[in-house]
C-alpha positions as MATLAB code, in Angstrom:
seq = 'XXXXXXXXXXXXXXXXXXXXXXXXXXXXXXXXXXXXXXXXXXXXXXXXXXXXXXXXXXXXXXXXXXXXXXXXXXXXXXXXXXXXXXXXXXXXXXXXXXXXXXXXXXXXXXXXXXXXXXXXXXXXXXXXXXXXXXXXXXXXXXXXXXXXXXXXXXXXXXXXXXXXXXXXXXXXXXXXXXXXXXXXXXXXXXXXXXXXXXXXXXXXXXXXXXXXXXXXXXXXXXXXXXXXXXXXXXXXXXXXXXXXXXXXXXXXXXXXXXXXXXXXXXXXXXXXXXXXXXXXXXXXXXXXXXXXXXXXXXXXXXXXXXXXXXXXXXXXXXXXXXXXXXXXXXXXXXXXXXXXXXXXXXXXXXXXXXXXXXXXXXXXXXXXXXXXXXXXXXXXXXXXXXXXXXXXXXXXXXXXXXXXXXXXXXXXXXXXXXXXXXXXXXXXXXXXXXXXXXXXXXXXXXXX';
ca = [
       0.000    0.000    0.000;
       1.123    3.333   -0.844;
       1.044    5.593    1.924;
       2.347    8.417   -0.126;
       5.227    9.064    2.536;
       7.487   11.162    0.011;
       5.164   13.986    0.388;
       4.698   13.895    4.265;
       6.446   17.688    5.570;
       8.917   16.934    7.962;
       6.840   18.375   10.528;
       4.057   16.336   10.441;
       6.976   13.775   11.169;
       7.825   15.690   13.998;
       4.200   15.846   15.454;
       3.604   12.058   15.102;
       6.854   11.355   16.591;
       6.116   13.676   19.403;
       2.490   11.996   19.716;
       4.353    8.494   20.017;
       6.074   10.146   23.297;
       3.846   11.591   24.888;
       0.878    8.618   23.937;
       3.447    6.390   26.010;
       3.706    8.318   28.611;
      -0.126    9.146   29.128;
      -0.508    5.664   29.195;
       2.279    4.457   31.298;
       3.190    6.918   33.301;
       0.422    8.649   34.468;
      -1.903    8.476   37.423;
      -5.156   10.366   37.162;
      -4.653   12.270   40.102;
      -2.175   14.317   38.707;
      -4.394   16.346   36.716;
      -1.864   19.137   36.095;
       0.354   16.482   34.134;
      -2.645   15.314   32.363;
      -3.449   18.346   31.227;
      -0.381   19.304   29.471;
       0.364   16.192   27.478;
      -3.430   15.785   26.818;
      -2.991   19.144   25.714;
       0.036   18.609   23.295;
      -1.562   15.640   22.022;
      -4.061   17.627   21.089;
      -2.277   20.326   19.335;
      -0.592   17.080   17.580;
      -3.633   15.851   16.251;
      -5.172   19.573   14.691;
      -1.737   19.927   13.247;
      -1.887   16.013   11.879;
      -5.222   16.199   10.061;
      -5.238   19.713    9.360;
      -1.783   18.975    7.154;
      -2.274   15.377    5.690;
      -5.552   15.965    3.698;
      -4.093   13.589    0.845;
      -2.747   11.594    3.000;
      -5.526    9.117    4.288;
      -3.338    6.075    4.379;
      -0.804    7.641    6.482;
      -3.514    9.150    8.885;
      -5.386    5.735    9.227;
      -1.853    3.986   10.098;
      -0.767    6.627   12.633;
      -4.223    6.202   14.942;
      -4.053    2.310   14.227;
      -0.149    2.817   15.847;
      -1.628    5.003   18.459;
      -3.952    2.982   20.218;
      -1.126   -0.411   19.709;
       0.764    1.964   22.114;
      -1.932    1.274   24.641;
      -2.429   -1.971   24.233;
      -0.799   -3.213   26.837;
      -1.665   -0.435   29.594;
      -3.614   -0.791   32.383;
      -6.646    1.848   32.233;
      -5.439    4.837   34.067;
      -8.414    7.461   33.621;
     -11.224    4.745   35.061;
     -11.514    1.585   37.088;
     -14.989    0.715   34.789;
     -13.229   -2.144   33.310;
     -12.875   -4.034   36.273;
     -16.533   -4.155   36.260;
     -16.972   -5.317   32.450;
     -14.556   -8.428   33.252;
     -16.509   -9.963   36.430;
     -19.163   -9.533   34.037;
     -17.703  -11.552   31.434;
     -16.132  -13.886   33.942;
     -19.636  -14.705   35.528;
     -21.415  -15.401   32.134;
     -18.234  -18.043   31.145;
     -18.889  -19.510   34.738;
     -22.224  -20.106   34.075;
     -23.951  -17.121   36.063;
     -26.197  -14.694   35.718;
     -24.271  -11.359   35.784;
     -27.656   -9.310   36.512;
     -28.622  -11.347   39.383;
     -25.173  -11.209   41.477;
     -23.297   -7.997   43.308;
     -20.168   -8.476   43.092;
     -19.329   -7.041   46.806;
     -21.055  -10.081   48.282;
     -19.900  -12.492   45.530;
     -16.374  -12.262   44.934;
     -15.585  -15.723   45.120;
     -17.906  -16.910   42.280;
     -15.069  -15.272   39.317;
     -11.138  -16.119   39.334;
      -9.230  -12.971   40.812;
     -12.729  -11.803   42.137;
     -11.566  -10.082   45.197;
      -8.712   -8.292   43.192;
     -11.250   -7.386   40.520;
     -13.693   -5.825   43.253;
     -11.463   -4.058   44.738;
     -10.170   -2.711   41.332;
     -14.045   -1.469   40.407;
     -14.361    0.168   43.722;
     -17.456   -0.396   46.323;
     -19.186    2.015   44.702;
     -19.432    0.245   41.271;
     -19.591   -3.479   43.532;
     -22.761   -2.455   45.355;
     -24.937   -2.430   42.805;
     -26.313   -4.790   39.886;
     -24.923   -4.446   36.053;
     -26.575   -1.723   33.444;
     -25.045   -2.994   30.267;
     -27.530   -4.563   28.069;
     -27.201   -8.040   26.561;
     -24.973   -7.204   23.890;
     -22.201   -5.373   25.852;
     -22.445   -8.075   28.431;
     -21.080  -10.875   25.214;
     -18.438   -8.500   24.350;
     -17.254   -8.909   27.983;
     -17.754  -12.392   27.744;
     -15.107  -12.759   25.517;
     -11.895  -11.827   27.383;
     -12.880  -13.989   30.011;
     -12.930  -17.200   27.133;
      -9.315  -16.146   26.159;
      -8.165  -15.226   29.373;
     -10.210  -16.188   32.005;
      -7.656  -15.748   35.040;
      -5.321  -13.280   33.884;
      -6.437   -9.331   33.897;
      -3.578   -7.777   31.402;
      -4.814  -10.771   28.671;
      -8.240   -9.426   29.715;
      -8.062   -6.047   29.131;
      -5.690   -6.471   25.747;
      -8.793   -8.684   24.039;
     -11.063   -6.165   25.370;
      -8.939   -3.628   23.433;
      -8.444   -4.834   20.428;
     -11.931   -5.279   20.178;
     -12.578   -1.622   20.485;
      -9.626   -0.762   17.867;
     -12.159   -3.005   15.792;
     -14.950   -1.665   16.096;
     -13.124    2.167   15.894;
     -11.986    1.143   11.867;
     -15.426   -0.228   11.343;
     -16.735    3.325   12.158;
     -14.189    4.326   10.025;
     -15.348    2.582    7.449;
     -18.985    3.370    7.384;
     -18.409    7.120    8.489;
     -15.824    7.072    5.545;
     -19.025    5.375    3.343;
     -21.428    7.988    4.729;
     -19.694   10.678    4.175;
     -18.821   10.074    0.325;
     -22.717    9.384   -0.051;
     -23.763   12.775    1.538;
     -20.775   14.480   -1.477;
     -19.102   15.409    1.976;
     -14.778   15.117    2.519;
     -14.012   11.548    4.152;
     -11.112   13.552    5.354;
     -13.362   14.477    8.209;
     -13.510   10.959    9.534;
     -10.253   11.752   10.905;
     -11.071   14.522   13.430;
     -12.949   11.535   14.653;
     -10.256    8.687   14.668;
      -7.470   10.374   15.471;
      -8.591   12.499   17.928;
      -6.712   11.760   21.111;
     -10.258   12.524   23.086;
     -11.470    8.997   21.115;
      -8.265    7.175   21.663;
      -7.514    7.613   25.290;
     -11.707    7.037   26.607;
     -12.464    4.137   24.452;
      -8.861    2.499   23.422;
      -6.858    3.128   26.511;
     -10.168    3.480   29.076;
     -11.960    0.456   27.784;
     -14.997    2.219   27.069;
     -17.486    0.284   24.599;
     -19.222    3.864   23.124;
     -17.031    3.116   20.155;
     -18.400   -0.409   19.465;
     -22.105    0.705   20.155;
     -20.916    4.240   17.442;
     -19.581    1.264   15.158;
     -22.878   -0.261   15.072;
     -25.166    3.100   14.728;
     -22.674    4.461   11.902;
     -23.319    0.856   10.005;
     -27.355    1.882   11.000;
     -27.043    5.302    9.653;
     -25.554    4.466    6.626;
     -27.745    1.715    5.655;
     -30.782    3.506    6.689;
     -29.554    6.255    3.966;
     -29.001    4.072    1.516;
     -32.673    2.441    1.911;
     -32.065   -0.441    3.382;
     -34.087   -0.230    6.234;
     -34.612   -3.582    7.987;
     -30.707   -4.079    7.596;
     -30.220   -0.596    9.585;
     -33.218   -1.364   12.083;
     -30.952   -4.739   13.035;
     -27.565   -2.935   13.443;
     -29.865   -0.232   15.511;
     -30.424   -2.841   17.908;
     -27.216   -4.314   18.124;
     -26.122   -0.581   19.397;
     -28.805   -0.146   21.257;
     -27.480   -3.664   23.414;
     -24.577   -1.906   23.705;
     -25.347    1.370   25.074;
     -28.928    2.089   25.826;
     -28.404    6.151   24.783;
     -29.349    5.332   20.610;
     -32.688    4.719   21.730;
     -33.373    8.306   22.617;
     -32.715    8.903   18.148;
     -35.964    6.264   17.510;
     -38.164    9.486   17.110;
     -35.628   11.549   14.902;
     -36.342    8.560   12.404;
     -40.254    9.114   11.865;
     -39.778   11.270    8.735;
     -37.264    9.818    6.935;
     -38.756    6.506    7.270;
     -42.550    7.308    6.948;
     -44.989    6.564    9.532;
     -45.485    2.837    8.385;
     -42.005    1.790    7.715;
     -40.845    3.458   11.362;
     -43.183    1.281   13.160;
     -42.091   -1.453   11.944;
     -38.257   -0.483   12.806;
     -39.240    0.391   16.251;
     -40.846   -3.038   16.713;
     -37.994   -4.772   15.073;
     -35.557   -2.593   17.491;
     -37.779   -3.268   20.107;
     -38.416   -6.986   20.114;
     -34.431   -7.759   18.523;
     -33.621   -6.335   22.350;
     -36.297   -8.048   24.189;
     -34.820  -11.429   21.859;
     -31.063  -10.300   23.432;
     -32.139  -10.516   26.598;
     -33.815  -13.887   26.635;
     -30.533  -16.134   28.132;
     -30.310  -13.515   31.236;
     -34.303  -13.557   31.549;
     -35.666  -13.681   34.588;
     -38.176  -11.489   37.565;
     -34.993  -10.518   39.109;
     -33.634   -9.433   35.950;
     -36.155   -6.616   35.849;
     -35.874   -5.416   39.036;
     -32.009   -5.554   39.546;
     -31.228   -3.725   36.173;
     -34.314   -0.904   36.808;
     -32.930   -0.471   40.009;
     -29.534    0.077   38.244;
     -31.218    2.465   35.814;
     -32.901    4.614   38.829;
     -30.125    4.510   40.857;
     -27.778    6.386   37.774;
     -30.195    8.412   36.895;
     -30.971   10.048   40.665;
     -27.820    9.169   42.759;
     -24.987   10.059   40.517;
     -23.578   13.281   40.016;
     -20.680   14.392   37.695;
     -19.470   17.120   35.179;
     -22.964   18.474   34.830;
     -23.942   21.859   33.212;
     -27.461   23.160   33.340;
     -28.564   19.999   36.078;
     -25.638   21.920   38.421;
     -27.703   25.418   37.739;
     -30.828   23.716   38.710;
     -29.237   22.113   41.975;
     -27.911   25.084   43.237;
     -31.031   26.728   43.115;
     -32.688   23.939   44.792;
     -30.154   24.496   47.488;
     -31.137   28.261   48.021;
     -34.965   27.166   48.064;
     -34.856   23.898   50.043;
     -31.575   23.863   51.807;
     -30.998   20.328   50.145;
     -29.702   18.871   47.023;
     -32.952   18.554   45.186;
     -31.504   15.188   42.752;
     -34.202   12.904   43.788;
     -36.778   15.375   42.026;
     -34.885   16.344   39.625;
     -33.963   12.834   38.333;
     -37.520   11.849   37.821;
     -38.184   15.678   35.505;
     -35.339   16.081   33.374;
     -36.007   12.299   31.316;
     -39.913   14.397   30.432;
     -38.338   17.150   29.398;
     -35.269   15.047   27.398;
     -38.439   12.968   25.607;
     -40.748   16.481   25.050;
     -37.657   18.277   23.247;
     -37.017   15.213   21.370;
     -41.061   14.680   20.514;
     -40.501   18.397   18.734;
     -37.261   17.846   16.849;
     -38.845   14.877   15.800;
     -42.201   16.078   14.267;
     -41.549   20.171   13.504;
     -37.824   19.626   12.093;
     -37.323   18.729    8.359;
     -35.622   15.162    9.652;
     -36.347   13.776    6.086;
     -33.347   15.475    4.761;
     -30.242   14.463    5.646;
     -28.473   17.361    6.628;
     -31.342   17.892    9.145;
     -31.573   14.551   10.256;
     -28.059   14.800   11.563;
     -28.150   17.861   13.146;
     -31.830   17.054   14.481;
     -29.797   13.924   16.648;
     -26.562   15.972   17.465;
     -28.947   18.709   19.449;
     -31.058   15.897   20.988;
     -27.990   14.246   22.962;
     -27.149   17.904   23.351;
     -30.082   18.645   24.937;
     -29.896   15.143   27.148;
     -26.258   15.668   28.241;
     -27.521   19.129   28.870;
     -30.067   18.136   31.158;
     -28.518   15.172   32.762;
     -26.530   14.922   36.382;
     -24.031   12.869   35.480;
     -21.829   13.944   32.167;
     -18.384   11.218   31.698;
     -15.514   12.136   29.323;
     -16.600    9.335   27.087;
     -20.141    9.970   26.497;
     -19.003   12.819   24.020;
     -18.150   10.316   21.271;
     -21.919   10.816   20.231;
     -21.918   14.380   19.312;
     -18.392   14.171   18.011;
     -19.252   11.296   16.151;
     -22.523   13.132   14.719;
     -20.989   16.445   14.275;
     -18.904   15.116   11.320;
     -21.703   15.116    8.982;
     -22.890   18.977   10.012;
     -21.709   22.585    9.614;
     -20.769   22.270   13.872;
     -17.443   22.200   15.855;
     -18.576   22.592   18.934;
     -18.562   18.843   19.942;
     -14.628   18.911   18.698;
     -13.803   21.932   21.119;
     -15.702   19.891   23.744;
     -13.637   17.255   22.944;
     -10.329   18.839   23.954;
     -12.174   20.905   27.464;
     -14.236   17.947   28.605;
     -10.165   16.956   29.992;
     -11.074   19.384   32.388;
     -13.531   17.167   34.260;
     -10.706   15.106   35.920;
     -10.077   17.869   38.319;
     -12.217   16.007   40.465;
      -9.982   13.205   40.769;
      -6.843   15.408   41.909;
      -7.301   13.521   45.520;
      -9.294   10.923   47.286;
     -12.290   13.524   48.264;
     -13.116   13.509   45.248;
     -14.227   16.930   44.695;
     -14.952   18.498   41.492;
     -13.804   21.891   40.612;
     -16.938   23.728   39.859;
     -14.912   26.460   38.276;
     -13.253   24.340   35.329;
     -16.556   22.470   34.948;
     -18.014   25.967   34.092;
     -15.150   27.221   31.806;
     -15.629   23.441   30.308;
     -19.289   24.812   29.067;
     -18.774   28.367   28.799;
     -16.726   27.849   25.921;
     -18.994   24.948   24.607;
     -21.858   26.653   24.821;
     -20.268   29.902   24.087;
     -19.000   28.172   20.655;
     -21.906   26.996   19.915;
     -24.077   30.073   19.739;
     -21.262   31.384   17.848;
     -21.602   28.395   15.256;
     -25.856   28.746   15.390;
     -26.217   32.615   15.150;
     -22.814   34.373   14.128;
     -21.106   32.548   12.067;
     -22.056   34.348    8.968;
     -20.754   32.149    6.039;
     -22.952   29.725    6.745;
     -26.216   31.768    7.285;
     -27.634   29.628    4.370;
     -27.418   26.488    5.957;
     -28.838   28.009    9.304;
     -31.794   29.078    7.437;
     -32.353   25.514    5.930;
     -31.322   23.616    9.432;
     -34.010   25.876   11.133;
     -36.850   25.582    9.328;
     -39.486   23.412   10.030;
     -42.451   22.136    8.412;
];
């Protein structure tokens, strides 16, 4: 393969060989409690990666084999960032002994999985005390690490990896397909898969957004190109992933047509109920919408207009007001998606994509509990409208790990606001001021 290397500038050379450096030591040589370190070589990687894409717009094959070598960096690291992983492999280590992973806490449990006390102390009590959210789907990716290595946590976590550098060039591959079908560059794919945000949350942190985005961009693109029931079956596949997709269902009603979306809502629908069959059971229910209620109205993290909201529940009450809060914000999530859904133009494509960038806006918006990684969506999403914002947020969302500079664990309220001022800021900027593109504004705004 020709990767065109004769007409590579010496210092994109330079930038990739610094990103090799500083890649290793992010991942080996880093705690996440020394969030002054992390900023500054998050920070150059950053810089690394503008400067790579921005300068190699011919050169695709040497872009796609610098973030393959990027993530091989990590392969071998230990997840530095979050202890979630810990979690995913008793998971997969109770299914491959025969158990029930939705029935079983693993605080009271440890001896049913090999290394179980080592892996519960690893997830933390927090994360041991109560039952597994990850749908059906996630739980057999998990599975599989504990069929190759079953008693050994490095083998477990490299599988796990490699899985998610996988399913990160099958994303490239369909948002590369996408793209080219909507007459957009593919060269945007890369602000996406070399972005150091995407590499260091789902590569080296073990988080499975990018197989569930692997799955929706197959979805998207195949719902584009008319094959519906195809695209309704990769849907559900992300939906067992990561529950969030299901929140697009509506955004779909007028590109499919009334009759053909109910029939992809009841093949998403009952494909999930069919994933769920081998962990059926009463308990089942309970455990994992106790898991559900319990994120939704305990947890608390890198919020932006929830925070607002709390705060003024403090002055009024004298209390943190989550418990009421929880059970409003998911009505006012499904009312704001209910209106992009029937008085946006979501037939054309353009639209469409913006129409489901704004609705996880709106959710992450709304919701008490924010993590690095859920950004993939809107970064992901962004790629096929006018908007940056979700690319700036991708560099500032670093900011959250403030909170883990000691054991207190005690966010920084100030950098969480700076963190949206400038997202936020940016995108007003990119909806109302930014006047070359005042023609696709009008079109993006207009509804029916």
């Amino acid at each position: 393969m020709d990767l065109g290397l004769q007409h590579i500038k010496k210092t994109t050379w330079l930038f990739l060989f610094v990103s090799i450096i500083f890649y290793t030591v992010f991942a080996y040589d880093l705690h996440r409690s020394e969030f002054v370190k992390l900023l500054f070589l998050y920070s150059i990687l950053f810089t690394a990666f503008i400067k790579l894409v921005v300068d190699n717009k011919k050169n695709t094959s040497f872009l796609l084999g610098a973030a393959i070598l990027f993530r091989l960096i990590l392969l071998v690291a230990t997840p530095n960032l979050s202890d979630d992983f810990y979690r995913f492999i008793w998971d997969g280590r109770m299914i491959w002994e025969g158990l029930n992973p939705y029935l079983y806490l693993p605080e009271s449990n440890t001896r049913l999985v090999p290394e179980g006390q080592e892996l519960y102390k690893g997830m933390g009590s927090m994360n041991g005390s109560h039952y597994t959210c990850y749908p059906p789907i996630n739980q057999l990716t998990f599975l599989v690490p504990a069929i190759v290595f079953s008693k050994n946590l490095v083998g477990s976590t490299i599988v796990m990896r490699l899985l998610i550098i996988a399913a990160d060039i099958g994303t490239f591959y369909f948002g590369k397909k996408l793209l080219r079908h909507f007459k957009q560059s593919e060269h945007q794919i890369f602000f996406y898969l070399l972005n150091p945000f995407v590499i260091l949350e789902l590569t080296g942190n073990l988080h499975f957004e990018g197989v569930m985005l692997f799955f929706l961009a197959a979805s998207l693109y195949y719902l584009f190109t008319n094959k519906w029931v195809l695209s309704a079956l990769l849907f559900a596949l992300s939906v067992s992933v990561k529950l969030i997709p299901l929140l697009f269902l509506p955004v779909f009603l007028k590109k499919l047509g009334f009759k053909k979306a109910v029939f992809y809502y009841v093949l998403v629908g009952g494909l999930n109920l069919l994933f769920f069959i081998p962990f059926l059971s009463q308990a089942l229910v309970d455990n994992f919408m106790s898991s559900i209620h319990l994120y939704f109205q305990n947890f608390e993290f890198n919020a932006s207009i929830y925070y607002i909201i709390r705060e003024i529940g403090y002055q009024v009450t004298g209390y943190n007001i989550i418990q009421s809060v929880g059970k409003i914000t998911p009505i006012l999530v499904i009312l704001a998606t209910l209106l992009i859904s029937f008085f946006r133009k979501n037939q054309h494509p353009t639209i469409l994509f913006s129409s489901l960038l704004f609705t996880i806006l709106i959710y992450y918006s709304l919701a008490s509990i924010v993590h690095p990684w859920y950004i993939a969506i809107p970064l992901f999403l962004s790629l096929f409208t006018r908007y940056k914002f979700p690319l700036v947020w991708s560099f500032f969302i670093i900011l959250s790990y403030s909170a883990y500079t000691d054991s207190s664990y005690h966010e920084n309220l100030t950098l969480v606001a700076v963190e949206y001022l400038v997202v936020f800021g940016f995108m007003i900027y990119e909806l109302f001021f930014n006047k070359p593109q005042k023609a696709d504004l009008k079109e993006e705004l207009a509804i029916k």
